[in-house]
RODO-2510 file (C-alpha; in nm, 4 decimals, decimal comma):
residues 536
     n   res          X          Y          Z
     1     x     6,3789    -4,0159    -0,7263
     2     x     6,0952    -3,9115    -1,0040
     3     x     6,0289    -4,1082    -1,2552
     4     x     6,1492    -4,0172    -1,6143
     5     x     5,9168    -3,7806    -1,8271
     6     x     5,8025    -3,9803    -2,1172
     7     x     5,8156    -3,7827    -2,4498
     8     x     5,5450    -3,6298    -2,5989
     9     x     5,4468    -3,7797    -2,9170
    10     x     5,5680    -3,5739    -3,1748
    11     x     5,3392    -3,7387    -3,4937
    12     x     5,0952    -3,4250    -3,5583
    13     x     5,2785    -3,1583    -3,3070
    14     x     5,4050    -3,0023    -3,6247
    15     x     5,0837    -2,9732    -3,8297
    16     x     4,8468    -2,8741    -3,4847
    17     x     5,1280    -2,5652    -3,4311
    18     x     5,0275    -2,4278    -3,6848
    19     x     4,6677    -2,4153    -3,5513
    20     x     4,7935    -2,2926    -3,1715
    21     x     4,6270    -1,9268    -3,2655
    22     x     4,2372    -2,0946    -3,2548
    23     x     4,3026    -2,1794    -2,8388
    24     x     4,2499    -1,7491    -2,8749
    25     x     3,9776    -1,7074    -3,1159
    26     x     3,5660    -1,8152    -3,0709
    27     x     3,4433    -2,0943    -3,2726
    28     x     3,2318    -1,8715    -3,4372
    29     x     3,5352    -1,7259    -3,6464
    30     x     3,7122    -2,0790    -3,6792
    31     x     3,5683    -2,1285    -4,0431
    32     x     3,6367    -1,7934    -4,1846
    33     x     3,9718    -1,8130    -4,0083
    34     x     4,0649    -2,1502    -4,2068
    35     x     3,8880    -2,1330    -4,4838
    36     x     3,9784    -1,7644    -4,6201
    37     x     4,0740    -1,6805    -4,9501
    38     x     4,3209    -1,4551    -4,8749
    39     x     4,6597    -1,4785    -4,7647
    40     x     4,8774    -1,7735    -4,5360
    41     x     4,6786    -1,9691    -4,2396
    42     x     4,9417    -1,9231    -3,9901
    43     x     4,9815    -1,5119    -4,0425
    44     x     4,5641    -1,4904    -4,0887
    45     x     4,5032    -1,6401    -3,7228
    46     x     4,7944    -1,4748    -3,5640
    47     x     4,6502    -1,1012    -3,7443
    48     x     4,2710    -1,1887    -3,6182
    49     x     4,3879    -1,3005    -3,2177
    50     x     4,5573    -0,9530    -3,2690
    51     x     4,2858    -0,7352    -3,4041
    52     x     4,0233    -0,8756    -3,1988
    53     x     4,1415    -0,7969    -2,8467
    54     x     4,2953    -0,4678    -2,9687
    55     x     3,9375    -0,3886    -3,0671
    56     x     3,7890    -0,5863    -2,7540
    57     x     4,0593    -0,2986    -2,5598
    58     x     3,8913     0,0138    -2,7642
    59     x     4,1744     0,0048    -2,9910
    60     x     4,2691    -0,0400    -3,3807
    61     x     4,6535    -0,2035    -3,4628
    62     x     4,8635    -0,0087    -3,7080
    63     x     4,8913    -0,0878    -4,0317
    64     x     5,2140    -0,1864    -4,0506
    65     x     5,1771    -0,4431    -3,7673
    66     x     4,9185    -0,6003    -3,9297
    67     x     5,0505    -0,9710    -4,0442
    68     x     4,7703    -1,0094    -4,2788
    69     x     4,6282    -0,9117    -4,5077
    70     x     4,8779    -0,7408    -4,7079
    71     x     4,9324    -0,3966    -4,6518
    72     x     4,7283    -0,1512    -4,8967
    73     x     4,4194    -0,3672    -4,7578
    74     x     4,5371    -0,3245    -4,3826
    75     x     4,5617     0,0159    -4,4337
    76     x     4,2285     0,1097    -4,5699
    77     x     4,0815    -0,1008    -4,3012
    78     x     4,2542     0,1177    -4,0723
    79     x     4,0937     0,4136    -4,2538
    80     x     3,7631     0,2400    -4,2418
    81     x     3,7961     0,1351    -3,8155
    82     x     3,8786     0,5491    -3,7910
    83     x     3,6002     0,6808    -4,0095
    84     x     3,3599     0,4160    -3,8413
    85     x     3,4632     0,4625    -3,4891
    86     x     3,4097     0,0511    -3,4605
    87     x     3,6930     0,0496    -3,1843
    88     x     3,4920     0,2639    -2,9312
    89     x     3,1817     0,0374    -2,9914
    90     x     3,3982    -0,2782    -2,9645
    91     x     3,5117    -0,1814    -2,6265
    92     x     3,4190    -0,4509    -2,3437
    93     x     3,1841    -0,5948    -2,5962
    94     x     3,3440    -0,9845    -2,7457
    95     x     3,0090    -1,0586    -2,9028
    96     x     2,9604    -0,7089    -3,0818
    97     x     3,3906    -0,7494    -3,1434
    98     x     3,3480    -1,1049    -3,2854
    99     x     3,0490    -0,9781    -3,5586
   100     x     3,3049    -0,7042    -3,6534
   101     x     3,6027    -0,9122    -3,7489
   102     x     3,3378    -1,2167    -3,8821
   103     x     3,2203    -0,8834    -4,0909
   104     x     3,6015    -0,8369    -4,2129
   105     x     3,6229    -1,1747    -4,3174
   106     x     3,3089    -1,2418    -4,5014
   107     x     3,4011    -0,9456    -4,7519
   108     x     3,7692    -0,9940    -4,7933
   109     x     3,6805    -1,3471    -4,9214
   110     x     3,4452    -1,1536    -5,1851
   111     x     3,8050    -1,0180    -5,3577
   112     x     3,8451    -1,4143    -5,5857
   113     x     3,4509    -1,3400    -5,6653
   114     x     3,4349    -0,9868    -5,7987
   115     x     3,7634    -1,1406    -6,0124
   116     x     3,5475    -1,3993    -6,1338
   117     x     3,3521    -1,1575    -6,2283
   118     x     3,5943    -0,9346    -6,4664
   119     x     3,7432    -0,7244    -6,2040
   120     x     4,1194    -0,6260    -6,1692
   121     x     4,2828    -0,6459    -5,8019
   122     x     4,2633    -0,3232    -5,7134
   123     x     3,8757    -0,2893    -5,8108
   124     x     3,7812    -0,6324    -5,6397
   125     x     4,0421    -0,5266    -5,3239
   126     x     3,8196    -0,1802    -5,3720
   127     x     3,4353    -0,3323    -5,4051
   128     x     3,5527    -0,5835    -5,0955
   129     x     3,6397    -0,2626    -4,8608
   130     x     3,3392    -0,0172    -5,0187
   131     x     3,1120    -0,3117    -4,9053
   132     x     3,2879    -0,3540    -4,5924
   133     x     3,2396    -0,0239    -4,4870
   134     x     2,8829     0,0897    -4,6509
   135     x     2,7414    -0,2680    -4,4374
   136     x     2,8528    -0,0941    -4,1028
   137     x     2,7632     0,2204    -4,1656
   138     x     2,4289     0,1134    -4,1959
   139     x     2,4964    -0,0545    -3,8372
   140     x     2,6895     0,2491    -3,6863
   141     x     2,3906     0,4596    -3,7625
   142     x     2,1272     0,1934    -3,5809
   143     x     2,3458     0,1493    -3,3102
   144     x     2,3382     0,5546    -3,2904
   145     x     1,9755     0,5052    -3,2416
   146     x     1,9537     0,2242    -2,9944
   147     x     2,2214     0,4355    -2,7819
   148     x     2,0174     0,7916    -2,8041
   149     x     1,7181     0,6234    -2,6613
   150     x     1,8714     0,3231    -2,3979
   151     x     2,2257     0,4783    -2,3312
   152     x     2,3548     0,1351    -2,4412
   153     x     2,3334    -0,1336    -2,6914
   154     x     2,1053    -0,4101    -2,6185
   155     x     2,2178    -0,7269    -2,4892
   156     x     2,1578    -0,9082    -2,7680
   157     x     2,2331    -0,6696    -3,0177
   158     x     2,5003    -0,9226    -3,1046
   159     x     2,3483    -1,2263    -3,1172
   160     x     2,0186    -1,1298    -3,2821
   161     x     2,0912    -0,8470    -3,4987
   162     x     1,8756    -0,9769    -3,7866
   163     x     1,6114    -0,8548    -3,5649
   164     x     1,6794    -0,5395    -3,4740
   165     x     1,6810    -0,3567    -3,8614
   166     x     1,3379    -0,4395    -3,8953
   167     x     1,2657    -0,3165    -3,5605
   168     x     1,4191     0,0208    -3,6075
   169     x     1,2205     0,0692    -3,9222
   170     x     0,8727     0,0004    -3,7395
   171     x     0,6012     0,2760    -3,6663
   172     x     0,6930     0,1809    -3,2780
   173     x     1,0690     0,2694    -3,2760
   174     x     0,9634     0,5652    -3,4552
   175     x     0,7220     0,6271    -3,1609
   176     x     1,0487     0,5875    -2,9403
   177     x     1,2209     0,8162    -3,1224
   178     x     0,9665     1,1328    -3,0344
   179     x     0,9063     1,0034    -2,7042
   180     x     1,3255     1,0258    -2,6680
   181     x     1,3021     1,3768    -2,7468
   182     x     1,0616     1,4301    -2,5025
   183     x     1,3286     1,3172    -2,2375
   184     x     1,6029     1,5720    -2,3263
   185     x     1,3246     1,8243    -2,1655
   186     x     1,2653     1,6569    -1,8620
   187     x     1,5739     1,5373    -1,6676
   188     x     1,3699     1,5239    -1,3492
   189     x     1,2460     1,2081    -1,4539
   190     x     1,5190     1,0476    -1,4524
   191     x     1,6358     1,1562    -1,1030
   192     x     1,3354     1,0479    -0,9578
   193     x     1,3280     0,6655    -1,1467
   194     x     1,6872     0,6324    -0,9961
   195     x     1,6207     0,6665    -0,6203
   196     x     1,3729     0,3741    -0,6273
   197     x     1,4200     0,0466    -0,5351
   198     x     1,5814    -0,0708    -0,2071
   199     x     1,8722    -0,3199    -0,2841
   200     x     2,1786    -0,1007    -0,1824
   201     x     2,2259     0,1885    -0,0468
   202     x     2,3206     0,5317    -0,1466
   203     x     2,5660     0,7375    -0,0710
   204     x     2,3147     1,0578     0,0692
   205     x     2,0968     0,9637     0,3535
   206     x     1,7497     0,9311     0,3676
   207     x     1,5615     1,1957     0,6019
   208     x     1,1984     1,0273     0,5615
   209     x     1,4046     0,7201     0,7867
   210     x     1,5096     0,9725     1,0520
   211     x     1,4237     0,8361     1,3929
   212     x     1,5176     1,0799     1,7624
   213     x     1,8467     0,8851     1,9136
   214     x     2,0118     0,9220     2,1662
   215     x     2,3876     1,0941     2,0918
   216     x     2,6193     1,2733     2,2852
   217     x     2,7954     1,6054     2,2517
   218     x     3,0896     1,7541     2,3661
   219     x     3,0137     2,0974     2,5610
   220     x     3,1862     2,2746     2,8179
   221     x     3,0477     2,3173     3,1680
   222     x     3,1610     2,5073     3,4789
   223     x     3,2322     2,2922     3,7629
   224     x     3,4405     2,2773     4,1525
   225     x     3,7519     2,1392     4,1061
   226     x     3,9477     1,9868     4,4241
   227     x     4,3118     1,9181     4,4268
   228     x     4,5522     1,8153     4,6779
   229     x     4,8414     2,0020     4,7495
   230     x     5,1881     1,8699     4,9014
   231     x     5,3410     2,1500     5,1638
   232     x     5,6899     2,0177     5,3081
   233     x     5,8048     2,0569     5,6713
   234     x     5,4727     2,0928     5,7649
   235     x     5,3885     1,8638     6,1101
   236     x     5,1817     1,5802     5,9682
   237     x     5,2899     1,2625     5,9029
   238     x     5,6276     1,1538     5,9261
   239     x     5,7768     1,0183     5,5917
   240     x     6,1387     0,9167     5,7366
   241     x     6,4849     1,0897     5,7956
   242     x     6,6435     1,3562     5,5878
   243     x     6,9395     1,5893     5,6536
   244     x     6,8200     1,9638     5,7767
   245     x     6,8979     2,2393     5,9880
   246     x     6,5373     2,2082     6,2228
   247     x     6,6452     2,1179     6,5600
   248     x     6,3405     2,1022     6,7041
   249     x     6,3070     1,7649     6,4453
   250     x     6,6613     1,6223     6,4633
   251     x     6,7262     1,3139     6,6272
   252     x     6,8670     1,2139     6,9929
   253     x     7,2008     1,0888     6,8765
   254     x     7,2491     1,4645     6,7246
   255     x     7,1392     1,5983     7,0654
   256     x     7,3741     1,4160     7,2836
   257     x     7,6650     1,5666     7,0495
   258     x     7,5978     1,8792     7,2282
   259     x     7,6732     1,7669     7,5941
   260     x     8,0615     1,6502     7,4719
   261     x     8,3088     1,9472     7,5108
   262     x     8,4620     1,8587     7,1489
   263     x     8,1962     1,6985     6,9734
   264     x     7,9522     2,0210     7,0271
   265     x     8,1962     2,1602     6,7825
   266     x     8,0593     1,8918     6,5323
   267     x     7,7398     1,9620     6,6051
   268     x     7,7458     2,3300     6,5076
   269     x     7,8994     2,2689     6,1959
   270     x     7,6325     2,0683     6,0854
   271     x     7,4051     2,2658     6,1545
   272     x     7,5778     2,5478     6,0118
   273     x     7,5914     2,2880     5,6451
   274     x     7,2042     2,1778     5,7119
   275     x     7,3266     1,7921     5,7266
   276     x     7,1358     1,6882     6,0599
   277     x     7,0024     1,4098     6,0702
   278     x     6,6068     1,4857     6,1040
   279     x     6,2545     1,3285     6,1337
   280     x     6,1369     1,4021     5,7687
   281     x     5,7374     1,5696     5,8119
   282     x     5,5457     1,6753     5,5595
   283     x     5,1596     1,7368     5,5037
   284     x     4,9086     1,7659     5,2629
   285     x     4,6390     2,0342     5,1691
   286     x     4,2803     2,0051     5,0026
   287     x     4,2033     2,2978     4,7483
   288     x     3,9278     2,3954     4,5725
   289     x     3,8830     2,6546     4,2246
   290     x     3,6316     2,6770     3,9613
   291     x     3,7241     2,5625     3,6116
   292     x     3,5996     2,4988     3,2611
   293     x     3,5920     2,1290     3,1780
   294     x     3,5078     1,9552     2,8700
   295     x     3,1566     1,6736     2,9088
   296     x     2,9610     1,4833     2,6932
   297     x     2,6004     1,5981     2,6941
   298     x     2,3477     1,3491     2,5804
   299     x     2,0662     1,5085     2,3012
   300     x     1,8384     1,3439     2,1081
   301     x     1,9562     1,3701     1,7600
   302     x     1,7774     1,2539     1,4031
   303     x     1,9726     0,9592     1,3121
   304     x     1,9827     0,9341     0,9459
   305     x     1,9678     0,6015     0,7981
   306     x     2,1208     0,5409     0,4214
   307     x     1,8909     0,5518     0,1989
   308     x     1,8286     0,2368    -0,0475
   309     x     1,8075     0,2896    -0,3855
   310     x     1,8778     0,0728    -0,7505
   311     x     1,6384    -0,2254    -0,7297
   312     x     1,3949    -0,3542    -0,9406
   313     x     1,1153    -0,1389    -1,0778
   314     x     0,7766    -0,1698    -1,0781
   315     x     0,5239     0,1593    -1,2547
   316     x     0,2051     0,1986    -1,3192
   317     x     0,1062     0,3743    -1,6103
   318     x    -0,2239     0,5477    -1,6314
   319     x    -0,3421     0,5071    -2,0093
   320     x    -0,7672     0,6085    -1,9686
   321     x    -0,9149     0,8423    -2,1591
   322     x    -0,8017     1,1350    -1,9381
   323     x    -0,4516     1,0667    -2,0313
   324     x    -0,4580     1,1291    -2,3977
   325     x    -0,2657     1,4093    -2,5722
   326     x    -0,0255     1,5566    -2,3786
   327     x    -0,0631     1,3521    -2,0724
   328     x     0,0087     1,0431    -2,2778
   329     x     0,3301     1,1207    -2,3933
   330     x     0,4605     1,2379    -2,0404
   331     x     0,3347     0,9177    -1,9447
   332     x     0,5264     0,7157    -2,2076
   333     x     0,8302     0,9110    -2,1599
   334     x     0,8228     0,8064    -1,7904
   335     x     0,8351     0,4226    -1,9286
   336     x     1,0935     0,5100    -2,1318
   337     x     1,3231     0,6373    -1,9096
   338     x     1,2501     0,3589    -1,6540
   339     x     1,3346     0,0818    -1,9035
   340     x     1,6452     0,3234    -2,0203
   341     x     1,7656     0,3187    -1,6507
   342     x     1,6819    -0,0112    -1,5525
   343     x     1,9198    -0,1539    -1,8481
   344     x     2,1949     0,1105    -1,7589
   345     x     2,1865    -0,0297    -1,4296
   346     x     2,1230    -0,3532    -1,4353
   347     x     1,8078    -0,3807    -1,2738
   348     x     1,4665    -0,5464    -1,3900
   349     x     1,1613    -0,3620    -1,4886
   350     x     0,8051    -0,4442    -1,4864
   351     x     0,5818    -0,2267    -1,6725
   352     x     0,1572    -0,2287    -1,5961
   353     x    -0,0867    -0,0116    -1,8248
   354     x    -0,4267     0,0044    -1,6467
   355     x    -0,7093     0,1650    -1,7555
   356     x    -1,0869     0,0865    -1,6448
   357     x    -1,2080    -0,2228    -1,4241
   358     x    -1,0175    -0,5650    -1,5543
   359     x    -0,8282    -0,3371    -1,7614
   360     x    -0,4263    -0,4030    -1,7201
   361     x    -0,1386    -0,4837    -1,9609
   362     x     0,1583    -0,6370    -1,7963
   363     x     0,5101    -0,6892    -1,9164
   364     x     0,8286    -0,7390    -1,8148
   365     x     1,0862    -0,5206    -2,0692
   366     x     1,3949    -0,6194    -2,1204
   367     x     1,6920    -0,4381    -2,3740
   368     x     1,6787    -0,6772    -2,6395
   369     x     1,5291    -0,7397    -2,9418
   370     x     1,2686    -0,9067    -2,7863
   371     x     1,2538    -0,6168    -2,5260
   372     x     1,2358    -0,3463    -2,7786
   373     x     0,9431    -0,4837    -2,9761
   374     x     0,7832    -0,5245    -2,6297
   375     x     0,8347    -0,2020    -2,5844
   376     x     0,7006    -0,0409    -2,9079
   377     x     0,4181    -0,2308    -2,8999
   378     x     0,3309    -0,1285    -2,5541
   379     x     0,3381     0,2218    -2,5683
   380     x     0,1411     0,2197    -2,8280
   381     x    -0,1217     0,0257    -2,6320
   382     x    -0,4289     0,2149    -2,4058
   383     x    -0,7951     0,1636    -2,2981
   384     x    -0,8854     0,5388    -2,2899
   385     x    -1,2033     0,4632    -2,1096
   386     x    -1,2432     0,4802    -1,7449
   387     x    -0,9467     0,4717    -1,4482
   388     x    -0,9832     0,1610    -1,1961
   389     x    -0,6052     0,1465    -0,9705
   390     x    -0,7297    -0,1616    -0,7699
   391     x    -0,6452    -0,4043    -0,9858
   392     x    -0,3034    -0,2636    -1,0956
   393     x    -0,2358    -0,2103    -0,7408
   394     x    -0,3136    -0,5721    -0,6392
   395     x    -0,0647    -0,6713    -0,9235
   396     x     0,1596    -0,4683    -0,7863
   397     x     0,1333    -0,6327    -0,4473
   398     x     0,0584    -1,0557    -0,5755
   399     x     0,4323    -0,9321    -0,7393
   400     x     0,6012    -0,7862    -0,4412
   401     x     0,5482    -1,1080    -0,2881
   402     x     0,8021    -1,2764    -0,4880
   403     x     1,1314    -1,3201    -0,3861
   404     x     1,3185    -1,1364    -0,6686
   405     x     1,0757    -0,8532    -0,6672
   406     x     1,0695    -0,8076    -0,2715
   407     x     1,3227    -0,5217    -0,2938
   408     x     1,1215    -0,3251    -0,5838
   409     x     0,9718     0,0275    -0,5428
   410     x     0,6410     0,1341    -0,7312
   411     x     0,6484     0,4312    -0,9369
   412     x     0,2890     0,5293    -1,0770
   413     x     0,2160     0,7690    -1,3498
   414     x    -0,0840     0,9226    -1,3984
   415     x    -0,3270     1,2635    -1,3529
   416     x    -0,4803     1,1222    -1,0001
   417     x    -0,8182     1,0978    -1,1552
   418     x    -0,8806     0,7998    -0,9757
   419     x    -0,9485     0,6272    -0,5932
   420     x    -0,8649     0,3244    -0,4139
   421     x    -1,0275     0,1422    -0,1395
   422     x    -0,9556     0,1364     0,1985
   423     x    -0,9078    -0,2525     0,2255
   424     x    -0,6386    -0,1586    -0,0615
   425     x    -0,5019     0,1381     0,1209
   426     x    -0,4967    -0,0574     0,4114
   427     x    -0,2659    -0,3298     0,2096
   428     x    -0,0939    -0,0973     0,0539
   429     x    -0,0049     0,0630     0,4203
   430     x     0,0947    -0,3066     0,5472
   431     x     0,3965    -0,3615     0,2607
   432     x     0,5155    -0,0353     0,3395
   433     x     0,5340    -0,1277     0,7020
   434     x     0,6519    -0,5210     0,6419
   435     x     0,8491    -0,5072     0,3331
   436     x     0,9714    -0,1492     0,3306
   437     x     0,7818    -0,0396     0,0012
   438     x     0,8083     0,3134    -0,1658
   439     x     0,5273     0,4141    -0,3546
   440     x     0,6499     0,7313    -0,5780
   441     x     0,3941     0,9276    -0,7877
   442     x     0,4409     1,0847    -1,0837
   443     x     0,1741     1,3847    -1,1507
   444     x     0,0375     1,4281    -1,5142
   445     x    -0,1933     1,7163    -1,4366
   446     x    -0,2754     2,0024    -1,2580
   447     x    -0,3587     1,9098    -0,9031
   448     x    -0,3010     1,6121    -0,6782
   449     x    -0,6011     1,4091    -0,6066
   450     x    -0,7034     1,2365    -0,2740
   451     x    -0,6896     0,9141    -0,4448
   452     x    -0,3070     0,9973    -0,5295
   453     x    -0,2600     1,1374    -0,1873
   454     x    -0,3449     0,8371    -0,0127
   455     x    -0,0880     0,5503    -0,2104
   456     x     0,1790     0,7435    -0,3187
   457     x     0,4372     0,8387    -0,0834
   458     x     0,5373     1,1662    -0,2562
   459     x     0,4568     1,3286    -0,5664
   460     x     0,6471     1,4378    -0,8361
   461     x     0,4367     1,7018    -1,0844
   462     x     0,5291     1,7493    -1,4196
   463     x     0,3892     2,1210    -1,4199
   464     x     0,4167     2,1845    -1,7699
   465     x     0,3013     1,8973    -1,8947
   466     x     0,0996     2,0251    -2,1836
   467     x     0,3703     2,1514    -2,4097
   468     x     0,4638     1,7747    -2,4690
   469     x     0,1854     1,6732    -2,6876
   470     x     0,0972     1,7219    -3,0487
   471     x    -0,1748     1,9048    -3,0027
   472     x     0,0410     2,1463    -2,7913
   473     x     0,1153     2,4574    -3,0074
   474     x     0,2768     2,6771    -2,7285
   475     x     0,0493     2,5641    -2,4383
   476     x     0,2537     2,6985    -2,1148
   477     x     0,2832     2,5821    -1,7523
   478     x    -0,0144     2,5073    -1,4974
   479     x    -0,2866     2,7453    -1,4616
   480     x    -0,2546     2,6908    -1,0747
   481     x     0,0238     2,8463    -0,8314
   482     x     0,0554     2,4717    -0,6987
   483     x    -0,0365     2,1095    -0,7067
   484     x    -0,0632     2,0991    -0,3612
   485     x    -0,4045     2,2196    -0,3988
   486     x    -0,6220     1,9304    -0,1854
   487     x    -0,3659     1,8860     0,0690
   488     x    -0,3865     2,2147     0,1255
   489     x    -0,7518     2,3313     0,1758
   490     x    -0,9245     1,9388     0,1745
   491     x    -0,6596     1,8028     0,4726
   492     x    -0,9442     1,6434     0,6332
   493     x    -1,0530     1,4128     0,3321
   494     x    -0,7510     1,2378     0,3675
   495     x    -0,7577     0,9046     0,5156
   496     x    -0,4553     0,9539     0,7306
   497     x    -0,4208     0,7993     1,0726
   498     x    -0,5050     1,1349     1,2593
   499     x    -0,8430     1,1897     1,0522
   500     x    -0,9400     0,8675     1,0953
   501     x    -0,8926     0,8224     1,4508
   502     x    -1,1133     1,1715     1,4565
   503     x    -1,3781     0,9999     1,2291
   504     x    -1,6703     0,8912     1,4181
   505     x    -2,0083     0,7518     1,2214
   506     x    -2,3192     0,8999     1,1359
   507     x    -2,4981     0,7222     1,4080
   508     x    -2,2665     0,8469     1,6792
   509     x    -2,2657     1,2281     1,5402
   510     x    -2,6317     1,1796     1,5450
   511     x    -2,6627     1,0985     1,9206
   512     x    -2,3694     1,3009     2,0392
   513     x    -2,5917     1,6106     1,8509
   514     x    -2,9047     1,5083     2,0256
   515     x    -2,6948     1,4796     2,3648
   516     x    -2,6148     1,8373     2,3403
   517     x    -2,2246     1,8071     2,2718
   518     x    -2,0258     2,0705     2,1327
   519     x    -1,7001     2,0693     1,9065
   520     x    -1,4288     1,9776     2,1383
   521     x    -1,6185     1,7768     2,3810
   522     x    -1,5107     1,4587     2,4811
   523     x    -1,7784     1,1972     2,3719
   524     x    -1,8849     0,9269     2,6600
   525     x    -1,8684     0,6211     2,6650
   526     x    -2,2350     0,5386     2,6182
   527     x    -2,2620     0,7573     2,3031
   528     x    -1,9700     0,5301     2,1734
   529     x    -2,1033     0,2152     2,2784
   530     x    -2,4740     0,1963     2,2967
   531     x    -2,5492    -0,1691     2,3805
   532     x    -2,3010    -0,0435     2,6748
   533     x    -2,5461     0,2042     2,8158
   534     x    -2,7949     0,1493     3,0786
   535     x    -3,1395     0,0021     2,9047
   536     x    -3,3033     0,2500     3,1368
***
């Protein structure tokens, strides 16, 4: 048996009823809720739970379901909401939601002042909703901005929106804004900033990953068949007894019917009906025909792995002398659009400039209002002196090394004018090999370079870079047919494997000349390895 339920004490349940509707709202709005001006406590905290998940669900009540405040003000807020299009910007977003209806209540509770102050009702109730709506049109239109140039709000748009006015008035936003426009005409860009990275992967595979396996086919092949075939009465084997007409196989106790003068009659009437009893023989046939026949033929087929994509970013932005004007402001848009998709996607983005030797400017950007002073004040950052990738590139690499940046890819902007070592080149090789690095160019000029050529993985030129800059006045497309220029008639100044394996030094050409050798010849041993060779 349970024991009884004891009551619940029923001093205060009354008076904390009437409270039940904060359990649904943030403490931010608690104050407003209990201290406004306007209207009954009970129907004021039942009409905010309402508006603020309708809004939180992209929505605005009606009017006439609004509980407070009374109805000519609900209405014109539902005129305001429409004209303002707060509902769309509200969707999914509680923090941006919560400012809104915190908004609401901080100017209805101006209606007592502007009565103080000599107005009627229906001015104050008017100067309460003009204010109302003129403070977040001024926020509709900077939100506008932040979502032209990062596709969404920033995360702490919210939280830290005294910030962000005074950043959207700044020479660097301003910046932002022309280096937007420059976007709209290059939607490459952003196709090639979303294939890096290597935390999931997509849905197209990757052919670079495609490795000969071994996979079979279905074909059809000509082939002998052999089949058995059953032919009955045929002397073979014996199965057992079966009625027939075949004397020659019937049994003795139907032969000794035919020596009895009466039972011969018998006899012959079996016969005559085929009921005998006889030795049951049979035998069996091998047979042989050509047919088609379906077989699995093995091949070696490319086996396609998925290919990774939506990790975190790491570029490289070239910002020397050589990559002012027009160059610069492909290069900036190229950091825009990698901090744009990196907050549409969730991922983290590190950002080097780099110009001469000890020259690099590192920063992590984020979508805030941090972020987007970060931001401004980069880009308008540069050494524009001379280009030295070694010591962005070793960045690059002392940051793959930690564990959340393990799965980045490295995107590098610049004209090529530069070179790296081969102890870097060699490093560079070894994460691609150990931690499955990507190293994706983007080309700012003309022509690839050998120094481009031998870190990035592939190259993505920007042919018409020149009409980007404000010094461009109608400049057109590349004076060259290609970019492909030093791959194509300088292939053996690349340090690939094959050239250097076919790279001998000076000293060896020297003797291997003096030895009389010709192209093609194989060298010996001695000419290879002198202190080898006989001293004599």
């Amino acid at each position: 048996m349970s024991a009884p339920r004891q009551p619940a004490p029923l001093l205060f349940e009354s008076r904390e009823a009437r409270l039940g509707a904060l359990d649904a709202l943030p403490r931010t709005l608690w104050l407003g809720g209990l201290t406004h001006a306007q209207g009954r406590l009970e129907p004021r905290l039942g009409a905010l739970v309402a508006l603020r998940d309708a809004l939180i669900k992209g929505r605005v009540p009606p009017a006439h379901d609004w509980q407070w405040p009374a109805p000519d003000i609900a209405h014109a807020l539902c005129d305001s909401f429409a004209e303002l299009d707060l509902a769309a910007c509200c969707t999914g977003r509680q923090e941006l939601t919560d400012v809104v209806v915190q908004s609401l209540l901080f100017h209805l509770d101006f209606i007592v002042d502007y009565r103080d102050r000599g107005a009627d009702d229906a001015q104050a109730t008017d100067m309460a909703l003009q204010a109302f709506a003129a403070d977040w049109q001024d926020r509709r239109g900077q939100m506008d901005e932040l979502l032209d140039v990062f596709g969404k709000l920033p995360d702490d748009g919210n939280a830290r929106w005294d910030l962000i006015p005074g950043l959207l008035r700044s020479e660097g936003w301003r910046e932002l804004l022309r280096i937007r426009r420059v976007l709209e005409r290059l939607p490459e860009l952003a196709q090639c900033i979303r294939r890096l990275g290597r935390a999931r992967p997509a849905d197209e595979p990757d052919a670079a990953s495609s490795a000969p396996q071994p996979v079979e086919r279905e074909a059809v092949a000509r082939s002998m068949q052999r089949r058995t075939v059953h032919v009955p009465d045929m002397p073979g084997e014996t199965r057992g007894i079966h009625r027939a007409d075949r004397i020659a196989r019937m049994l003795p106790a139907e032969a000794m019917l035919l020596a009895h003068p009466v039972l011969r009659l018998v006899w012959h009437a079996r016969r005559a009906e085929r009921t005998l009893l006889c030795y049951e023989d049979d035998d069996r046939l091998q047979q042989q025909h050509h047919g088609d026949a379906p077989v699995q033929l093995p091949r070696p087929d490319a086996l396609h792995e998925r290919r990774l994509e939506m990790g975190p970013l790491l570029v490289c932005v070239d910002t020397s002398g050589s990559m002012q004007g027009s160059a610069g402001q492909v290069a900036k848009a190229v950091v825009l659009e990698a901090v744009r998709s990196a907050h549409a996607q969730g991922r983290a983005c590190h950002v080097f400039a780099f110009g001469g030797p000890d020259e690099v400017i590192d920063v992590e950007i984020g979508v805030n209002a941090a972020g987007i002073g970060a931001l401004a004040g980069f880009l308008g950052q540069g050494f524009r002196g001379g280009t030295d990738i070694c010591g962005v590139l070793e960045l690059s690499l002392a940051r793959l090394e930690q564990a959340a940046w393990r799965s980045a890819d490295l995107l590098i902007a610049s004209d090529g004018e530069f070179g790296a070592t081969p102890a870097l080149v060699a490093r560079l090789d070894g994460a691609k090999a150990s931690l499955g690095l990507r190293v994706q160019g983007v080309l700012i000029g003309d022509r690839e370079t050998i120094g481009f050529l031998e870190v990035a993985d592939a190259i993505h030129p920007v042919r018409d870079w020149r009409r980007y800059g404000d010094d461009a006045h109608g400049a057109g497309d590349s004076p060259v047919h290609t970019h492909q220029l030093t791959a194509l008639y300088f292939p053996g100044a690349l340090r690939t494997r094959q050239n250097i394996d076919a790279t001998v030094s000076g000293d060896v050409a020297s003797r291997a000349v003096r030895a009389g050798l010709r192209r093609g010849d194989p060298l010996p041993d001695a000419l290879c390895n002198p202190e080898r060779s006989d001293p004599t």
